[in-house]
C-alpha positions in Angstrom: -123.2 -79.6 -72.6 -122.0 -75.9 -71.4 -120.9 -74.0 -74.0 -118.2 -70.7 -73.2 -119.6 -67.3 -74.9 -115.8 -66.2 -75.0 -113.0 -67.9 -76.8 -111.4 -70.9 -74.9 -107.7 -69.1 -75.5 -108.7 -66.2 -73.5 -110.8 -68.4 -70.8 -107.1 -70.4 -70.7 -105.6 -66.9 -70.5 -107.2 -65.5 -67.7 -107.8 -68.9 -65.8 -111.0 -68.2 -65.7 -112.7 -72.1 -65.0 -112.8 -74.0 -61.9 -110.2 -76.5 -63.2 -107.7 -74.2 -65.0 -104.7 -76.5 -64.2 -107.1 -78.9 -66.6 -107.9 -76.5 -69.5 -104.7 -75.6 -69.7 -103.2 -79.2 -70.5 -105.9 -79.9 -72.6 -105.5 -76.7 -74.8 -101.7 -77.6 -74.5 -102.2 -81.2 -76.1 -104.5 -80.1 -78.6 -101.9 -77.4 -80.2 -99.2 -79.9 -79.8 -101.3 -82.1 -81.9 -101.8 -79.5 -84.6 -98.2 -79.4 -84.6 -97.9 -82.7 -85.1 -100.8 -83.1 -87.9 -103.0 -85.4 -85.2 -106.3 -85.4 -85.6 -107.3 -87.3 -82.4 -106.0 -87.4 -79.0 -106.5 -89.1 -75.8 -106.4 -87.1 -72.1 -107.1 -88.5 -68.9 -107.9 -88.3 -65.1 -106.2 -90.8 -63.1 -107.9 -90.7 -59.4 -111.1 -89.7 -60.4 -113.3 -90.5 -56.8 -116.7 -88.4 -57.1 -115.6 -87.4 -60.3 -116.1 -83.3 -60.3 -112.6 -83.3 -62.2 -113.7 -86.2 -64.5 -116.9 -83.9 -65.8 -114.8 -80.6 -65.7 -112.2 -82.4 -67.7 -115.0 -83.3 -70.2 -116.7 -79.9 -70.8 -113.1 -78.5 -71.5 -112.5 -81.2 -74.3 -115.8 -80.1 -75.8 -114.7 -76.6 -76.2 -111.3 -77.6 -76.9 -112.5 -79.2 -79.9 -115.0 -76.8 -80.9 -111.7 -74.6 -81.4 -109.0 -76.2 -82.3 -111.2 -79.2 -84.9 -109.1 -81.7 -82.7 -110.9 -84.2 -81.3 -110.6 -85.6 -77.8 -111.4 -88.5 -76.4 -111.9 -88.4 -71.9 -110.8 -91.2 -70.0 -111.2 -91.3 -66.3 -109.1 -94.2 -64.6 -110.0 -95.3 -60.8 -110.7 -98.3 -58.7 -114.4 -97.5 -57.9 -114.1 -98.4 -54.5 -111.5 -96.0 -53.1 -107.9 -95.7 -52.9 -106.0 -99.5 -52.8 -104.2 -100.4 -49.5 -100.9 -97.9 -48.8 -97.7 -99.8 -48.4 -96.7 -99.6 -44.9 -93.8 -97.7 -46.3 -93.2 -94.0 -45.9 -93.6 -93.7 -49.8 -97.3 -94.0 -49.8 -97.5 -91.6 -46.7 -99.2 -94.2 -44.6 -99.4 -91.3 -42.3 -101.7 -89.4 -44.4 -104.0 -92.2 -47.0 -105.7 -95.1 -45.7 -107.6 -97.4 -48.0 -110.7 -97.1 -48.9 -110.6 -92.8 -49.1 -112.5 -91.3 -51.8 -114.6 -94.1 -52.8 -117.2 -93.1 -55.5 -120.7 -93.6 -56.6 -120.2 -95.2 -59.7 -124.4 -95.0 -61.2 -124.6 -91.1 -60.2 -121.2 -90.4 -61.6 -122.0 -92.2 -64.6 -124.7 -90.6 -65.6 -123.0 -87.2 -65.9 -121.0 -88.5 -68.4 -121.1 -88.0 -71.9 -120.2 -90.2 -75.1 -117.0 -88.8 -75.2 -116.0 -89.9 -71.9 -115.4 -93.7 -70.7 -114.8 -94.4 -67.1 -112.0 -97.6 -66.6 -112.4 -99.0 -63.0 -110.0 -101.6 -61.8 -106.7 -101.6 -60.4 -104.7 -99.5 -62.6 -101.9 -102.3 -62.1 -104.1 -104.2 -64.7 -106.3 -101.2 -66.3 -102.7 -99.5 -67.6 -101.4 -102.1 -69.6 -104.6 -103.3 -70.9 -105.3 -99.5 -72.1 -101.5 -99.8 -74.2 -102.6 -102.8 -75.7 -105.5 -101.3 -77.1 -105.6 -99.0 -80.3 -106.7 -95.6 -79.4 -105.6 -91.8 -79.7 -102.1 -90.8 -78.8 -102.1 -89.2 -75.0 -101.7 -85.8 -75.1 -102.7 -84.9 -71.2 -102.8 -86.7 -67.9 -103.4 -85.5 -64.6 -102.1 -87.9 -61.6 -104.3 -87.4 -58.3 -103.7 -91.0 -57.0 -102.3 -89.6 -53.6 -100.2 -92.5 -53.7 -96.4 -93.3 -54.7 -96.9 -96.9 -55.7 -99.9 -95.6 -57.8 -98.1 -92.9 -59.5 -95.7 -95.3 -60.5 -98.1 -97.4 -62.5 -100.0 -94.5 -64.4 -96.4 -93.6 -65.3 -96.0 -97.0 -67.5 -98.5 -95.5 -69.9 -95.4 -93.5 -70.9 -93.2 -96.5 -71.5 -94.7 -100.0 -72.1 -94.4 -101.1 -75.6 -96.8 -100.0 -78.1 -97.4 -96.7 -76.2 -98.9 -93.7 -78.5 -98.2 -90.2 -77.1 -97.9 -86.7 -78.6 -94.0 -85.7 -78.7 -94.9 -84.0 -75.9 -97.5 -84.5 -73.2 -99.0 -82.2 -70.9 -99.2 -83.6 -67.1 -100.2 -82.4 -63.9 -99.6 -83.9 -60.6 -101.8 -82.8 -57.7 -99.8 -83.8 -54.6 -96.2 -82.2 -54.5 -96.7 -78.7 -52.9 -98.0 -79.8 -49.2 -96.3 -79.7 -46.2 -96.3 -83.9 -46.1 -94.4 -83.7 -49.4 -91.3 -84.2 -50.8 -88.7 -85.9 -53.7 -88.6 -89.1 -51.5 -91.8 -90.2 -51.5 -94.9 -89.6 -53.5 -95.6 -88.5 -56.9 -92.1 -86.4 -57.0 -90.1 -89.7 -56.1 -92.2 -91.1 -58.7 -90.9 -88.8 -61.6 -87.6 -89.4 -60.4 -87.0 -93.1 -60.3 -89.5 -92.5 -64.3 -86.6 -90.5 -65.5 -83.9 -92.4 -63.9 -85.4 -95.9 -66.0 -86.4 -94.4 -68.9 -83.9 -93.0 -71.2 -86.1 -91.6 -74.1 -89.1 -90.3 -72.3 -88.1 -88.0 -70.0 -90.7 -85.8 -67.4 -89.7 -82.4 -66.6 -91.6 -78.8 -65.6 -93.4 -77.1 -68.0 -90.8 -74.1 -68.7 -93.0 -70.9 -69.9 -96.3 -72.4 -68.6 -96.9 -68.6 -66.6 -96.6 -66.9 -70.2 -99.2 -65.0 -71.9 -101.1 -66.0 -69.2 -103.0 -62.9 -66.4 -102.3 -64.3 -63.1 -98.8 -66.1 -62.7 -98.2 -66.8 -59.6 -101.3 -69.2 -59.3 -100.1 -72.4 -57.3 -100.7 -74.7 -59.7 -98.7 -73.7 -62.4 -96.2 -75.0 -60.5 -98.0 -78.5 -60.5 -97.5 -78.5 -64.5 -95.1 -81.0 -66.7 -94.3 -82.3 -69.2 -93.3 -85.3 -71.0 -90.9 -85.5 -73.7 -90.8 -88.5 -76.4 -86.9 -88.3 -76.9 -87.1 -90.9 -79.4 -89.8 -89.1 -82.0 -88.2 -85.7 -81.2 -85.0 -87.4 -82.2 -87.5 -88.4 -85.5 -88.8 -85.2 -86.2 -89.0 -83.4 -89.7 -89.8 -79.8 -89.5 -92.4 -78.9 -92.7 -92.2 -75.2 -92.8 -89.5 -72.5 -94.7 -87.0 -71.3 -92.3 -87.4 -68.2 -90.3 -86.5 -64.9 -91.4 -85.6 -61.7 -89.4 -87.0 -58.7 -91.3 -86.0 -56.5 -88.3 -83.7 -54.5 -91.0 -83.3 -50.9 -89.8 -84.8 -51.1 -86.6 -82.0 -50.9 -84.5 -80.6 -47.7 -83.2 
């Protein structure tokens, strides 16, 4: 297990890991959960192939944890054997994908992961629903590398089959919006549209004031950052805290 010598905030701060898009949605879900008086939380790789990301995401949970006292369970979802058959529809990008890329070596991969991480291979057609139906942590993170529209739309159910448990907010990142072979009408950016479009209490938008406090803000995947918004338990919420005061008094001019 790798341990940081430096506190996690500042690491997040500066962007200072190989995966800082990761650390940062972690470290986001974690303080949303202290908000929220959650103890446990659930994140997750969706595309996970050789599974670099999968074990990156793991090591940030650990220090995560160690410095928030939330605890995280991994979950990396993927069919084992590559990415599934495109459509022949320009919404997959048949142009780009073809089945079969980024298959992955299950044995190695497995043993560099820890107990806190469990790897769910299948089609995530299937693998989705049956994760709902289960009872773990709420999510609080989810990154989407799936490369594929019709993909993208099933890791998007976990955010509105029944008996869902998520954060009021949970942190997101999509990998493949910013290249030249993308745009809203295919892909993962149709895919958040048509979400939104269905769904009227969970709702997927940027994450405003991701680039604050933070060293280098121009980074490209900032920009690769959301968020989703549980409507419905924001609509719920009780705030447990006095109200704010402004004891600025006398320090105007």
């Amino acid at each position: 297990m790798k341990h940081f010598a430096t506190s996690i905030r500042t690491i997040d701060r500066w962007g200072a890991v190989g995966r800082p898009h990761y650390l940062a949605g972690v470290l986001g879900a974690a303080d949303q959960a202290l908000r929220e008086n959650v103890k446990e939380i659930s994140v997750f790789e969706f595309g996970v192939a050789g599974g670099n990301g999968l074990v990156a995401l793991q090591t940030y949970a650990d220090a995560v944890e160690r410095e928030t006292e939330v605890k995280i369970r991994v979950f990396g979802f993927d069919t084992g054997v590559g990415l599934p058959e495109p459509s022949k529809d320009y919404r997959d990008h048949p142009d780009q994908w073809r089945v079969g890329d980024y298959e992955m070596d299950v044995p190695t991969l497995k043993r560099r992961l820890t107990r806190r991480t469990e790897l769910r291979l299948g089609n995530i057609r299937e693998t989705v629903p049956r994760f709902v139906s289960e009872t773990n942590p709420p999510m609080g993170f989810i990154a989407c590398d799936v490369d594929l529209y019709s993909s993208t739309t099933e890791i998007l159910r976990l955010l509105s089959l029944p008996g869902k448990r998520m954060l009021r907010r949970v942190f997101m990142y999509f990998d493949d919006i910013d290249g030249v072979v993308n745009h809203r009408f295919a892909g993962e950016l149709l895919a958040i549209q048509e979400f939104n479009d269905a769904n009227r209490l969970v709702k997927i938008d940027a994450w405003r004031g991701v680039e604050r406090e933070r060293v280098f803000i121009d980074r490209p995947w900032l920009k690769k950052m959301f968020i989703a918004h549980d409507l419905e338990a924001i609509n719920k919420a009780v705030l447990d805290r006095p109200p704010f005061r402004d004891f600025g008094l006398g320090t105007r001019p």
